[in-house]
N, C-alpha and C positions, 0 to 999 in steps of 0.2 A: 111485440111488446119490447122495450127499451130495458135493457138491465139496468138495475138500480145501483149496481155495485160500478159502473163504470165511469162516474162522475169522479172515482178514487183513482184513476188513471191519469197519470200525466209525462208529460216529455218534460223534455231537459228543459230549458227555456221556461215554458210555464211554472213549473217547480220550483225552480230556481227566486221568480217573482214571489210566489206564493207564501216560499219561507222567512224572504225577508218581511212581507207582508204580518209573518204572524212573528215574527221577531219585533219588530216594531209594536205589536201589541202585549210584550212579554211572556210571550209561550215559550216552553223550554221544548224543542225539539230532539226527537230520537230519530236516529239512522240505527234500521238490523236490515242484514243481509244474507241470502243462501238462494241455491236453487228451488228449491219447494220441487223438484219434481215427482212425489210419491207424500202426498200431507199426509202425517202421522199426530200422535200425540205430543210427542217432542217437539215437533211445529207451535201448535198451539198452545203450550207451555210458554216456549221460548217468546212469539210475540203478544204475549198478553205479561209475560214478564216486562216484554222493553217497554210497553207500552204504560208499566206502573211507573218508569222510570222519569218520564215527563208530561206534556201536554198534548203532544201531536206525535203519529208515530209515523215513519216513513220509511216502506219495506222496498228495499230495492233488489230485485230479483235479476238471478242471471238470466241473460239472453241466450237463444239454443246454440250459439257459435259458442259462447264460453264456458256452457254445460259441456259440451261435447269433448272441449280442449280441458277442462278440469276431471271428467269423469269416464270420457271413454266413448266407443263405439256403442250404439244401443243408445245409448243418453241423447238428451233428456226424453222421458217417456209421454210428454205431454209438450206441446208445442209454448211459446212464452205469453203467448196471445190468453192461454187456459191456466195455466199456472199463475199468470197476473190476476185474470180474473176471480179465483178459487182465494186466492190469499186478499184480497179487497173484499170479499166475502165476509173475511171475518169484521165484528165489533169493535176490536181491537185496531185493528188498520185503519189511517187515517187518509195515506195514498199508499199510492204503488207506482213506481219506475223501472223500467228493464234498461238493462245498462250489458254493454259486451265484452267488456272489460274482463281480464281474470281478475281483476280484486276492486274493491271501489274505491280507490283512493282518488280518481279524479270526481265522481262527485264529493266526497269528504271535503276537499280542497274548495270546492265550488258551493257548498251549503253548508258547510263547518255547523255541522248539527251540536248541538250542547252535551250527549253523548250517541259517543257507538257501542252497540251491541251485539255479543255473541254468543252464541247456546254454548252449552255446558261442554264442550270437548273442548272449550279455550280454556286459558284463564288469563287474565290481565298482561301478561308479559309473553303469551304467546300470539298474541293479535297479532293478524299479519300488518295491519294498519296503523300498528299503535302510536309508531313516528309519526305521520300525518297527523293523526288526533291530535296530539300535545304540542305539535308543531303550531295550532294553533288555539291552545288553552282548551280543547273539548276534554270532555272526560270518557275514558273506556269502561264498559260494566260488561258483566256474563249476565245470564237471563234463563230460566228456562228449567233451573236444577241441575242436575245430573244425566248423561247422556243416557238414555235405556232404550231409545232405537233407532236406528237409521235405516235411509230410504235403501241402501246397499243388502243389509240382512234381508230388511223386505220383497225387493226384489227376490233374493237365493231363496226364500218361503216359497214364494209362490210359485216360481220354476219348480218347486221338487212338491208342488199339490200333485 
């Protein structure tokens, strides 16, 4: 049986297409980005927040070479292939990209989404991207509330079950 959720996958190139496609039809596009490697509730906060934010939402998840370089030996817990999968899952998601990058500012540059979004441990002037964004007129937004857990804590829980 064919996942249904896979049709929300896409590579650079076709993305690329896709958004100008629905720019042309005046969709206001969101870029949010993170690892997902542990979905908690903070997850689904944060992109059902970006996702108020305009018409298409577009989760671009780290690849396991930039999980590993961001977070450590042990990381990521779930390969990019399931973690893509798992976050296209949601309602909310409209695609999904893995990118290897440690931060996305070359897609930013290359899809200048209308805004970018970050969970709740940013705030507007801590975006590591924020120069890209306004570099070219996109807008930055938080998303998601207030941070109340991370995949880190969760991880230390369950080691000490």
């Amino acid at each position: 049986m064919m996942n249904p959720f896979r049709r929300k996958l896409r590579m650079f190139r076709g993305l690329k297409t896709e958004v100008q496609r629905l720019r042309k039809r005046g969709k206001k596009i969101v870029l949010a980005n993170g690892c997902f490697d542990l979905l908690h509730v903070g997850h689904v906060r944060y992109l059902a927040g970006a996702k108020s934010l305009g018409d298409v939402l577009i989760v671009a998840i780290n690849g396991d070479r930039s999980v590993r370089g961001l977070k450590g030996k042990g990381r990521p817990l779930m390969p990019e292939s399931s973690r893509a999968e798992l976050v296209a899952g949601f309602e909310c998601t409209d695609y999904v990209i893995v990118f290897n990058e440690s931060n996305v500012e070359r897609l930013l540059r290359a899809l200048r989404p209308d805004v970018h979004v970050k969970g709740g441990d940013y705030t507007p002037d801590t975006v590591p991207e924020r120069a890209v964004v306004k570099s070219y007129d996109g807008r930055v937004a938080i998303a998601g509330g207030p941070k109340v857990r991370s995949t880190r804590d969760l991880i230390r829980q369950i080691k000490n079950l």
